[in-house]
PASEBA-1860 file (N, C-alpha, C; in nm, 3 decimals):
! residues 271
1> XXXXXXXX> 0.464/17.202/6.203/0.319/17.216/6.189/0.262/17.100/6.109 ~ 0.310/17.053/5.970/0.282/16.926/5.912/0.156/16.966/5.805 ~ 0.134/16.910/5.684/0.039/16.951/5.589/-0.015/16.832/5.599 ~ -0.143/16.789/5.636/-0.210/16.661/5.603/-0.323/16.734/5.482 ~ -0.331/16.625/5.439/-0.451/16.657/5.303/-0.529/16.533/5.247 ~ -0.655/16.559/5.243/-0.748/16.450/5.216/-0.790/16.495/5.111 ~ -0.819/16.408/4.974/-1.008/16.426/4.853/-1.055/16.315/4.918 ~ -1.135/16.311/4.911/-1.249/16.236/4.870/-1.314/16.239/4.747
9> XXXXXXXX> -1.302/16.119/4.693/-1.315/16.117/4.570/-1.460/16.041/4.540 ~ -1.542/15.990/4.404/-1.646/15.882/4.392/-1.577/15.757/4.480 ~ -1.468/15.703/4.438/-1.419/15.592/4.434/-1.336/15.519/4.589 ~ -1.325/15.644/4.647/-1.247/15.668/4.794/-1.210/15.765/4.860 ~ -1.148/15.752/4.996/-1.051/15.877/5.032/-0.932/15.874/5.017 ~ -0.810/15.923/4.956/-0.670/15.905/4.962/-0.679/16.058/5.126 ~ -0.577/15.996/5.157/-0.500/16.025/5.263/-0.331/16.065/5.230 ~ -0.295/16.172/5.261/-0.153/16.192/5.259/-0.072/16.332/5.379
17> XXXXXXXX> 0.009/16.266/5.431/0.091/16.357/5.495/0.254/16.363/5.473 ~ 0.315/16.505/5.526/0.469/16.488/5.465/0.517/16.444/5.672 ~ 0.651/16.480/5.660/0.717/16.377/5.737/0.827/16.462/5.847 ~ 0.808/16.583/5.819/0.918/16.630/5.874/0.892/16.723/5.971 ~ 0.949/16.748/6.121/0.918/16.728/6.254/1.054/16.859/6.232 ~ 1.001/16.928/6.335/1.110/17.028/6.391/1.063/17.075/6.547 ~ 1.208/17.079/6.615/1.187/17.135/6.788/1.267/17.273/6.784 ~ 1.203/17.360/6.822/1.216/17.489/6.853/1.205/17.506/6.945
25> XXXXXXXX> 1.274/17.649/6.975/1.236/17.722/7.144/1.228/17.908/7.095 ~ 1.165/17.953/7.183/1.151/18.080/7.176/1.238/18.187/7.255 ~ 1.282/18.265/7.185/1.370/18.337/7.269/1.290/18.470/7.247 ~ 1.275/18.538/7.407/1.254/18.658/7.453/1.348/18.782/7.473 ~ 1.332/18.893/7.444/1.498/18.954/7.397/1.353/19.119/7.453 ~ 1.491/19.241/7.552/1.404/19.330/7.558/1.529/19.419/7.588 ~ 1.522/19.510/7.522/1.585/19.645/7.493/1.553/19.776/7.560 ~ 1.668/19.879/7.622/1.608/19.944/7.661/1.653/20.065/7.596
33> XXXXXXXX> 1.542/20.175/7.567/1.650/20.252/7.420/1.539/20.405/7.487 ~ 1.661/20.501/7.397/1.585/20.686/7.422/1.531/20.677/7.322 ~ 1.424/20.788/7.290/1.349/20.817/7.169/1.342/20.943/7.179 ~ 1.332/21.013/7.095/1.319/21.155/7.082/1.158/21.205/7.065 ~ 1.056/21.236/7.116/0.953/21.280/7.097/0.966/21.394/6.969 ~ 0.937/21.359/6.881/0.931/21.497/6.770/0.804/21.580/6.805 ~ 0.731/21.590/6.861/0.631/21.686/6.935/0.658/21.773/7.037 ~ 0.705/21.692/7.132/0.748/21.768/7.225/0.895/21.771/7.230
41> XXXXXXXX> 0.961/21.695/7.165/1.115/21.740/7.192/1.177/21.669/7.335 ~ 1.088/21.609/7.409/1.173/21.558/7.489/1.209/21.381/7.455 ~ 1.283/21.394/7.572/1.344/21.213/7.542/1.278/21.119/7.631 ~ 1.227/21.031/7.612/1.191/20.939/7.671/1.248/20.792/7.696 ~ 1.255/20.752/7.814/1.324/20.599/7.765/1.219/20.460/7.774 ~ 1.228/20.419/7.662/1.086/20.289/7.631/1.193/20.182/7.662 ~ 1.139/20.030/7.663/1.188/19.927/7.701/1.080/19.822/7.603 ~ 1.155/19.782/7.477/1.108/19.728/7.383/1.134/19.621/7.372
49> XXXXXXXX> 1.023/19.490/7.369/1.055/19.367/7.372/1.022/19.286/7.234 ~ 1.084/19.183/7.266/1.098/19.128/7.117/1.123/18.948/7.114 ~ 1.022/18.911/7.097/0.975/18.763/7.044/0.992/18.675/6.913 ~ 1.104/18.579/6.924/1.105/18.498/6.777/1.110/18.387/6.815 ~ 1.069/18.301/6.715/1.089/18.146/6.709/1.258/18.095/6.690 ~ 1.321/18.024/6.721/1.445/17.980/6.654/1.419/17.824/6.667 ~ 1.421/17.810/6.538/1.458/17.617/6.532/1.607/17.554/6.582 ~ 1.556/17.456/6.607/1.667/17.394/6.704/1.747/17.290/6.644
57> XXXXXXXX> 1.623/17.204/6.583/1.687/17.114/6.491/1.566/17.042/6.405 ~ 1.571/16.986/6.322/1.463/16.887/6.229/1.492/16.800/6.218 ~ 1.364/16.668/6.214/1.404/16.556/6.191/1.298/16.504/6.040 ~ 1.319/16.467/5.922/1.244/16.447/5.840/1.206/16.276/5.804 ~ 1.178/16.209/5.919/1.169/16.106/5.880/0.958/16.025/6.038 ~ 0.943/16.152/6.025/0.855/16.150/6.162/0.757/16.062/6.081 ~ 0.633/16.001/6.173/0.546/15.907/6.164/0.413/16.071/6.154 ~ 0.299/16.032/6.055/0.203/16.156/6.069/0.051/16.076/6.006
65> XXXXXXXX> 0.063/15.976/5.936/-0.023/15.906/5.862/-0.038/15.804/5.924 ~ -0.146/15.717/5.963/-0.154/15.561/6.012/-0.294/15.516/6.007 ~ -0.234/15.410/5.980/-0.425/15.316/5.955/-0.462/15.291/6.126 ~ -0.586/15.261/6.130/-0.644/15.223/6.254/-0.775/15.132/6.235 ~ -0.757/15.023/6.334/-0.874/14.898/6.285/-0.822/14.848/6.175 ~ -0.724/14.889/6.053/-0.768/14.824/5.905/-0.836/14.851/5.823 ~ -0.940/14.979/5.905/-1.004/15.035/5.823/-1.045/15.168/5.773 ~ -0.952/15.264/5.872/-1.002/15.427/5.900/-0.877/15.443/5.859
73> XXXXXXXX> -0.864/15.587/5.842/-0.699/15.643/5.826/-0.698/15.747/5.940 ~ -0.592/15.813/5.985/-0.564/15.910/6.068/-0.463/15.994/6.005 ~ -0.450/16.127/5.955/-0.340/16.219/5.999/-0.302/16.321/6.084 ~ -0.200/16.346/6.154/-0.215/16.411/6.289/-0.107/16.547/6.251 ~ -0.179/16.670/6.315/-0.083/16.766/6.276/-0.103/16.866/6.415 ~ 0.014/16.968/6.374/0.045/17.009/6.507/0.134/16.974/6.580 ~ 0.131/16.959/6.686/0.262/16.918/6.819/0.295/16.797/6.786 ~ 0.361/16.732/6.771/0.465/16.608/6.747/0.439/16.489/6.899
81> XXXXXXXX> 0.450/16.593/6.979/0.414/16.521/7.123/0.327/16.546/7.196 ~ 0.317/16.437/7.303/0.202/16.536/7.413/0.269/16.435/7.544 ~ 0.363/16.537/7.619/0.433/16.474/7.720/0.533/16.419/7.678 ~ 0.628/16.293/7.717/0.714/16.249/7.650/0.701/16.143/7.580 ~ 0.578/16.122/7.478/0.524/16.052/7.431/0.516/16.112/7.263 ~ 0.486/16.028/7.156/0.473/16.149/7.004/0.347/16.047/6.975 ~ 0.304/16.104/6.879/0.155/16.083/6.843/0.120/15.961/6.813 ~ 0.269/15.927/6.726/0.277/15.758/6.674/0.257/15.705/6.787
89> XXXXXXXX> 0.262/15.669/6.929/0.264/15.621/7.012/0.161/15.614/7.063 ~ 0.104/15.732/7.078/-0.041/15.744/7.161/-0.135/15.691/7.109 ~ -0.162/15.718/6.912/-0.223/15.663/6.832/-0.237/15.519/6.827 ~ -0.120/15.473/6.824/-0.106/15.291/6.832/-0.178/15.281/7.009 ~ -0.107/15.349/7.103/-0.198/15.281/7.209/-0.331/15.303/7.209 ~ -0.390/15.397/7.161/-0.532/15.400/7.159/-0.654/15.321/7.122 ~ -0.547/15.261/7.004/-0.556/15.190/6.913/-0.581/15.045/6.982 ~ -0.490/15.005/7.090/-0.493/14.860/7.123/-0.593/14.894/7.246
97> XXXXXXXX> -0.617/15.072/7.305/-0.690/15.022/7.430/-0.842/14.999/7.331 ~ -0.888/15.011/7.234/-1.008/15.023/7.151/-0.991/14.877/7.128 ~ -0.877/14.812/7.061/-0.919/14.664/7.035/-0.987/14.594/7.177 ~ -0.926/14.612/7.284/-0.914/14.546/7.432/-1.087/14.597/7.468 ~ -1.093/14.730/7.460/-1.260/14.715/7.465/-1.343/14.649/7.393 ~ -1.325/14.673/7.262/-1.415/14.553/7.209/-1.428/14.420/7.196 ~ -1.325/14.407/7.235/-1.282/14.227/7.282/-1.387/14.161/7.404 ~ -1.385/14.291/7.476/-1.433/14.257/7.594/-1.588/14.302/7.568
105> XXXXXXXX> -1.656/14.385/7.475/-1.771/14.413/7.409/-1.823/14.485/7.543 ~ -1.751/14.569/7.539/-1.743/14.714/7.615/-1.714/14.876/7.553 ~ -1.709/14.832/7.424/-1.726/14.947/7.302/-1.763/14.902/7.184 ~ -1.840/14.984/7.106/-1.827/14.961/6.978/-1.781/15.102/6.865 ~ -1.779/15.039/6.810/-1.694/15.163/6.691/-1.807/15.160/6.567 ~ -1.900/15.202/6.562/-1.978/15.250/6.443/-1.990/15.357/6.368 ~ -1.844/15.322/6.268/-1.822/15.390/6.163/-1.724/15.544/6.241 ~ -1.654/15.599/6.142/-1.550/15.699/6.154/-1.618/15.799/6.263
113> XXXXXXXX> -1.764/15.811/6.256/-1.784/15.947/6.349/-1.756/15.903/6.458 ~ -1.803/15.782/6.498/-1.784/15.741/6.661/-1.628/15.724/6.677 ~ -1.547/15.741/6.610/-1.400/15.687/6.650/-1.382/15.791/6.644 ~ -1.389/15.940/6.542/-1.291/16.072/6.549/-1.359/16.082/6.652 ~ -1.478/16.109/6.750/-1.544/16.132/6.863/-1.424/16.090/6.967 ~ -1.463/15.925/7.000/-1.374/15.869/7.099/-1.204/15.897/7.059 ~ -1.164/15.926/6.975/-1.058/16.010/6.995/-0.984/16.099/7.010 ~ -1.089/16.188/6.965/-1.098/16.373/7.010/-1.106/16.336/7.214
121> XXXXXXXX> -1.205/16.277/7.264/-1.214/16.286/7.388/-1.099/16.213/7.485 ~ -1.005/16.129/7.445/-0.910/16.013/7.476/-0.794/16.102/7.419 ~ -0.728/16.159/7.385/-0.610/16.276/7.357/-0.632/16.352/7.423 ~ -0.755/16.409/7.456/-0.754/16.497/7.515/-0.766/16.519/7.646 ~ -0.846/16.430/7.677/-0.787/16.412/7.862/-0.622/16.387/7.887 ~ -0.546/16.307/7.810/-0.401/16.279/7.810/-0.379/16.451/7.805 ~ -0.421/16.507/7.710/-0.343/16.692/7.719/-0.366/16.764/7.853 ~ -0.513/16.729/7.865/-0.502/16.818/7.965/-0.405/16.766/8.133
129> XXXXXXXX> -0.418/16.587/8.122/-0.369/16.565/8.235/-0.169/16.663/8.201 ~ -0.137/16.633/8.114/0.016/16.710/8.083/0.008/16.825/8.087 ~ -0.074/16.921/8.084/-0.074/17.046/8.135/-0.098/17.087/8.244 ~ -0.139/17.024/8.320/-0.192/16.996/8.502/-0.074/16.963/8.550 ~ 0.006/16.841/8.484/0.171/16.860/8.531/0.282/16.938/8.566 ~ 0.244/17.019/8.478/0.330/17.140/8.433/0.270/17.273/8.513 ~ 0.201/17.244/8.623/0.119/17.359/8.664/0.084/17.454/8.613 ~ 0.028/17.384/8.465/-0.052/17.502/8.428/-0.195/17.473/8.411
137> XXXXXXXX> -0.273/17.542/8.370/-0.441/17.522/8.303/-0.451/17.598/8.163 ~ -0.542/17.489/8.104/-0.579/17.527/8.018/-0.614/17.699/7.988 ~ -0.673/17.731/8.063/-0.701/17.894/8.069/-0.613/17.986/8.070 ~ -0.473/17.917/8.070/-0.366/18.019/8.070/-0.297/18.011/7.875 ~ -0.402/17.931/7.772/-0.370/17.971/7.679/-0.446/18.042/7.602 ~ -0.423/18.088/7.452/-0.552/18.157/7.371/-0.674/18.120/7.356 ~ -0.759/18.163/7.355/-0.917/18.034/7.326/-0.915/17.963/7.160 ~ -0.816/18.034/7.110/-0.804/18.005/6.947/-0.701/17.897/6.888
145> XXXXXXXX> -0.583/17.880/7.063/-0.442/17.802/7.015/-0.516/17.627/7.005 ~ -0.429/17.611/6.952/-0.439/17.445/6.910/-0.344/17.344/6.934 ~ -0.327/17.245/6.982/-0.211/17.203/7.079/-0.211/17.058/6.941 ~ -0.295/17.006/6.915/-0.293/16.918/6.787/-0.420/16.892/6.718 ~ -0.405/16.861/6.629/-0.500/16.805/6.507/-0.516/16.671/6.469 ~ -0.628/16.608/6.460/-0.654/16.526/6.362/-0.729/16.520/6.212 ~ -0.708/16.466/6.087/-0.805/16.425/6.015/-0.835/16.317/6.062 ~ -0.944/16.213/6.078/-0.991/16.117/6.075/-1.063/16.037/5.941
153> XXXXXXXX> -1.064/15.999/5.868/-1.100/15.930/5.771/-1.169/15.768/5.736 ~ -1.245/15.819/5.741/-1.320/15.656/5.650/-1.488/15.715/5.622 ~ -1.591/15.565/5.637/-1.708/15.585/5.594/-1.807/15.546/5.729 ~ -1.894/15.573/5.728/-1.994/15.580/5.845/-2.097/15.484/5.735 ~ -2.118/15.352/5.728/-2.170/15.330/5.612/-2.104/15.295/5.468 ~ -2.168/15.376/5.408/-2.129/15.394/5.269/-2.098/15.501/5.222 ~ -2.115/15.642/5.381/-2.083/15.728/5.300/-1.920/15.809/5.378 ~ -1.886/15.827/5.287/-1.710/15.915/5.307/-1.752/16.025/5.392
161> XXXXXXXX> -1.642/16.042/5.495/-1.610/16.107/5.562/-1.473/16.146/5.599 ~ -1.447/16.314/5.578/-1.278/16.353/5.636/-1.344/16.401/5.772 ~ -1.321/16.353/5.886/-1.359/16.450/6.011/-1.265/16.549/6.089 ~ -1.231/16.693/6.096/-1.093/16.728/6.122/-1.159/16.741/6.325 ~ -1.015/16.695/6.343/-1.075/16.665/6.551/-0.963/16.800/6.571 ~ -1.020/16.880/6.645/-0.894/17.011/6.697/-0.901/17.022/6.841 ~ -0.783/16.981/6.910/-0.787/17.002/7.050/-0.729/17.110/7.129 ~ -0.775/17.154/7.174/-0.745/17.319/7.231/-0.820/17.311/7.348
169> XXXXXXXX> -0.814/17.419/7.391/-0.951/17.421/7.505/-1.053/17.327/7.521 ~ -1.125/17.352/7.441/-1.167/17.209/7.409/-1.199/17.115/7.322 ~ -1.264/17.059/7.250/-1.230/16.963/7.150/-1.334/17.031/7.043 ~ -1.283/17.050/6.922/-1.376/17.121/6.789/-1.369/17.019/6.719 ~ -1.480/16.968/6.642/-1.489/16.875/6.534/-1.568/16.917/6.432 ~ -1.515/16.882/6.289/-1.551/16.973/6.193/-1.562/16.853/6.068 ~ -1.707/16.821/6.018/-1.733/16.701/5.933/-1.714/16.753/5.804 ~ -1.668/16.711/5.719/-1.690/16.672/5.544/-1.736/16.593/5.492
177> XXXXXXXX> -1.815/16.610/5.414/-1.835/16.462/5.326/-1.850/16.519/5.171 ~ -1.807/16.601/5.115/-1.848/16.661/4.988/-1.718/16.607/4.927 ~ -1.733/16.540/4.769/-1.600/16.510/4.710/-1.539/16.677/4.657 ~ -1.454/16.677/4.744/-1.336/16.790/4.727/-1.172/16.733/4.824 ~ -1.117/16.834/4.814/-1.007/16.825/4.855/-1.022/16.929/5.005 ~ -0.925/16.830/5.129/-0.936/16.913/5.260/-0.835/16.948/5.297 ~ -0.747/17.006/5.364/-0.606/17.045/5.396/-0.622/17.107/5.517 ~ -0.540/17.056/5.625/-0.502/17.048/5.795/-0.388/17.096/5.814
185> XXXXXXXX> -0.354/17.176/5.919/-0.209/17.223/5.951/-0.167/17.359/5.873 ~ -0.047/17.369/5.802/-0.003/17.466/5.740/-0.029/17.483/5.607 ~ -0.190/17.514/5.581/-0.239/17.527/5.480/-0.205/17.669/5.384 ~ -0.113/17.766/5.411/-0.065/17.885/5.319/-0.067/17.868/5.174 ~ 0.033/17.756/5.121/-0.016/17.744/5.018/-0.088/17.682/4.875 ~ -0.177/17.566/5.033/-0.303/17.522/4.979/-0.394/17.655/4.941 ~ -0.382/17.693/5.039/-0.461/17.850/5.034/-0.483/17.974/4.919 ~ -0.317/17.956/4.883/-0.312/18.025/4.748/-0.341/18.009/4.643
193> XXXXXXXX> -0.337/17.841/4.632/-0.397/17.774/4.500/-0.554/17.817/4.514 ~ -0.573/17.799/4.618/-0.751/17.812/4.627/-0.807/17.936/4.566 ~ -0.713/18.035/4.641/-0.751/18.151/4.568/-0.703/18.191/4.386 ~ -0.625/18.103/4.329/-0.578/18.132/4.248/-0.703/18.125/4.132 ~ -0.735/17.974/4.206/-0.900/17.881/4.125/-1.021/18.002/4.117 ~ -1.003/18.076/4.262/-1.144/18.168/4.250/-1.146/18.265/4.180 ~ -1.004/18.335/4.127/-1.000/18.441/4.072/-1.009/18.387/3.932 ~ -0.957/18.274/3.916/-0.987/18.237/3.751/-1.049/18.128/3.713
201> XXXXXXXX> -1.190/18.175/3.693/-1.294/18.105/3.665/-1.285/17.976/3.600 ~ -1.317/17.861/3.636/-1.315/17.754/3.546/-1.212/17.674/3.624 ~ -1.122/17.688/3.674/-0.950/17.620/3.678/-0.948/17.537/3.792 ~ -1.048/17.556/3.892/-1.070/17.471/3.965/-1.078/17.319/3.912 ~ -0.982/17.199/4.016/-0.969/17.041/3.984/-1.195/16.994/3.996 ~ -1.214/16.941/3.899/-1.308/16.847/3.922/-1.332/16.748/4.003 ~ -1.337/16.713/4.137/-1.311/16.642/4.246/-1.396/16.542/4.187 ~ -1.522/16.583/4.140/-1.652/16.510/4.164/-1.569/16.397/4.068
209> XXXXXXXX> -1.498/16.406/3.938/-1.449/16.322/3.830/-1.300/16.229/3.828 ~ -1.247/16.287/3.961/-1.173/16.216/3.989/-1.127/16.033/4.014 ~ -1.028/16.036/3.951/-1.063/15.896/3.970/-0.894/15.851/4.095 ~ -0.886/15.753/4.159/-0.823/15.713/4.244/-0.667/15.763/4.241 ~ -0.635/15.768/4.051/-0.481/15.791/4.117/-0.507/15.937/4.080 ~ -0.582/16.016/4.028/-0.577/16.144/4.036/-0.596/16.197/4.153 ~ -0.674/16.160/4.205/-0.699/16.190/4.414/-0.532/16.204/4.433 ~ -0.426/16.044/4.429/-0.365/16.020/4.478/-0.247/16.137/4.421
217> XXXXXXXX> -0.250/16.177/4.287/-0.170/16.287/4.256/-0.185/16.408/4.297 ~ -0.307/16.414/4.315/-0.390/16.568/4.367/-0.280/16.593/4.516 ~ -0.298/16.502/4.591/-0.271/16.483/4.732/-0.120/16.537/4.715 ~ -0.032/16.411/4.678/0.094/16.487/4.629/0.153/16.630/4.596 ~ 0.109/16.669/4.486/0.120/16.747/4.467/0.089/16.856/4.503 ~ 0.029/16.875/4.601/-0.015/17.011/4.701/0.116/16.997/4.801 ~ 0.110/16.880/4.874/0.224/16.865/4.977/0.344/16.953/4.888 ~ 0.386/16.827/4.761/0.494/16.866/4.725/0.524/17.010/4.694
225> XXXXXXXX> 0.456/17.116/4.633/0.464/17.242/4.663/0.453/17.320/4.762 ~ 0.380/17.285/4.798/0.429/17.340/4.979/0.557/17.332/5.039 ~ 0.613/17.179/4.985/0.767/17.177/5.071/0.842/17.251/4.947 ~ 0.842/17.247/4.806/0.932/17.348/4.718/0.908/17.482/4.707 ~ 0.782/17.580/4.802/0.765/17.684/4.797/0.825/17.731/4.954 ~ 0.849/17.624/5.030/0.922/17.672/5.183/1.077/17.621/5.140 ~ 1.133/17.573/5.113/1.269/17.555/5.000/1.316/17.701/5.002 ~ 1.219/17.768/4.896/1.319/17.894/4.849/1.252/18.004/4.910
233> XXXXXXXX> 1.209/17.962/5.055/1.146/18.075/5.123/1.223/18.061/5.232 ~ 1.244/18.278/5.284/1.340/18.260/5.402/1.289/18.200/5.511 ~ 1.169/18.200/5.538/1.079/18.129/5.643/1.065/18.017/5.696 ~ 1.087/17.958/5.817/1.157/17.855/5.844/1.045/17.743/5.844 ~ 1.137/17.603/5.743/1.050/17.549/5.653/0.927/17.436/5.782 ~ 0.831/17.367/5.786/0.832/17.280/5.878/0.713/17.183/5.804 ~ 0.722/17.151/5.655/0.651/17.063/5.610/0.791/16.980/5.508 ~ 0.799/16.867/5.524/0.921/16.856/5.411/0.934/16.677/5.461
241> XXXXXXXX> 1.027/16.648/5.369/1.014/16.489/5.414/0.992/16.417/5.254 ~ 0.961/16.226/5.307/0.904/16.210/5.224/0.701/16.241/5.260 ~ 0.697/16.197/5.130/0.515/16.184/5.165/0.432/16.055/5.165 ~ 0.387/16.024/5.294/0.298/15.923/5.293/0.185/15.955/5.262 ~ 0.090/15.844/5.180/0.030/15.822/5.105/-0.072/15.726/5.123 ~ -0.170/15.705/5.178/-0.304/15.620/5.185/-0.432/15.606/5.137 ~ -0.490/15.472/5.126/-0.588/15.518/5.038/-0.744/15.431/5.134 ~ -0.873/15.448/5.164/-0.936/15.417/5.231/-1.057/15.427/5.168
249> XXXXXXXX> -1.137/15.279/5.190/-1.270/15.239/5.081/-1.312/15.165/5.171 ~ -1.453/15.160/5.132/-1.543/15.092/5.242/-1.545/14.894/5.197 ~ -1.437/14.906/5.093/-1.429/14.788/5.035/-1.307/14.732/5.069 ~ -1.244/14.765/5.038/-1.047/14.746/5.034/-0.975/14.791/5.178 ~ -1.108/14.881/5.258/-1.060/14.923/5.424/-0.936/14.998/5.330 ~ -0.801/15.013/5.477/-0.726/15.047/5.433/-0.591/15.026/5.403 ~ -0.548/15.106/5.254/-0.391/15.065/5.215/-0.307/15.149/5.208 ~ -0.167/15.087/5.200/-0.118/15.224/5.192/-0.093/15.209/5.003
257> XXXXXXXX> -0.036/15.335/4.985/0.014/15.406/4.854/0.133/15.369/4.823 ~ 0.188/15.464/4.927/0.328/15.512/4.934/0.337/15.506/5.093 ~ 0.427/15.412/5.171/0.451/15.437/5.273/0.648/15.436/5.305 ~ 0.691/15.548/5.382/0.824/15.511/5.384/0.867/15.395/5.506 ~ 0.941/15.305/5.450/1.018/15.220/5.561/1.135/15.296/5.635 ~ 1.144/15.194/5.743/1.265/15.233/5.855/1.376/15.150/5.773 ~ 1.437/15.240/5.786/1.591/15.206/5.745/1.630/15.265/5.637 ~ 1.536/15.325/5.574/1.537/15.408/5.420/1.646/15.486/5.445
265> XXXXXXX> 1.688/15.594/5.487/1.814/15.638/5.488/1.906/15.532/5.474 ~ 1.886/15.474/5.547/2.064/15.420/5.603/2.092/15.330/5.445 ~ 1.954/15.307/5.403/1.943/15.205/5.278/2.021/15.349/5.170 ~ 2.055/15.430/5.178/2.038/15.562/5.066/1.950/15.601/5.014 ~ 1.845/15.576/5.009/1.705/15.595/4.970/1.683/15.732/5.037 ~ 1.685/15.872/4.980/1.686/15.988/5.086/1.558/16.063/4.993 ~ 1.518/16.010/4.855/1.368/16.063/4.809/1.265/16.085/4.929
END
């Protein structure tokens, strides 16, 4: 599922996502059993079915954070792929078919709304053409399921924007611009902190006073409890990794923080 999390702070947006990717399959299981009616005393035979997730395997080293232009950030949560393609991929091509239009001054990109826009609509024709593959339609899922997520990040201007893009049925886009903290994906126990703040008055973080590396700790440290509260939970974990880390200003465009390199394992580097 993946935890992305944005503040927006006076000073910027930090950007951060964790890293770790899991493929599952579902197994369907149906039983056929007597029951004893305690009313009437007779027996009946029901045929009881039964649905779980089983993970297959994890990989904690996945791509979820990336700059775009130099100047926006992206984190993507949800499905890992769409077809036999993963997000890192689609993202970077999107990415070069947007340079190639404007080269040719056949698009322009004014500011983060017009890009989470043109990329809510450009993923999502790619989904639906992969579900048309697969002979299926869209209408054969929930009106509520979500196949992936974006935050989108930067400024329209001068002023900050987290935009979350949700593609499902059809494309939901949902703006921020208030300095607080936003959280995408498997927000449980972002969630709990939240409620922890409402029940005790006062304890809520000061967003508005934040300054850059407190954003950048803020960010952290939500991830990082999330992956040490699925640790010692029987529940099968799917935020974990290291954490990338970005930071995005209408000045400095964008940098990274903390980004992990390729080869970091093999280097021993397993933080």
């Amino acid at each position: 599922m993946t935890l992305i999390v944005s503040v927006i702070s006076a000073d910027g947006i930090v950007l951060a996502g964790d890293s770790l990717s899991s493929l599952g399959r579902q197994i369907n299981r149906s039983k056929v059993s007597e029951i004893t009616c305690p009313k009437c005393e007779h027996t009946h035979v029901v045929q009881a079915n039964f649905q779980s997730n089983v993970r297959k395997s994890t990989y904690s080293h996945t791509e979820k954070v990336f700059p775009f232009l130099k100047k926006y950030g992206i984190g993507v949560f949800g499905s890992g792929l769409i077809g036999n393609f993963s997000v890192n991929f689609l993202v970077r091509s999107f990415e070069d078919y947007v340079k190639e239009r404007i080269a040719k001054e056949r698009m322009f990109i004014n500011g983060v709304s017009d890009l989470a826009r043109e990329l809510g609509v450009n993923q999502h024709k790619l989904l639906m053409a992969e579900i048309e593959r697969h002979d299926q339609s869209l209408d054969d899922f929930p009106d509520n399921h979500i196949f992936v997520g974006f935050q989108v990040v930067g400024y329209d201007l001068k002023q900050p924007k987290i935009i979350e893009v949700l593609l499902g049925k059809e494309i939901k886009i949902k703006v921020f611009e208030d300095l607080a903290c936003y959280a995408s994906g498997n927000t449980k126990v972002v969630e709990m902190i939240r409620e922890h703040y409402k029940k005790e008055i006062g304890t809520e973080p000061l967003y508005q006073i934040f300054s850059l590396q407190e954003a950048i700790d803020y960010v952290e440290f939500l991830i990082r409890t999330t992956i040490d509260y699925q640790r010692f939970s029987p529940e099968i974990p799917n935020v974990g990794g290291s954490i990338d880390i970005a930071l995005v200003t209408p000045f400095d465009k964008f940098q990274w923080i903390r980004q992990k390199p390729l080869g970091q394992l093999l280097q021993g580097d397993t933080q």
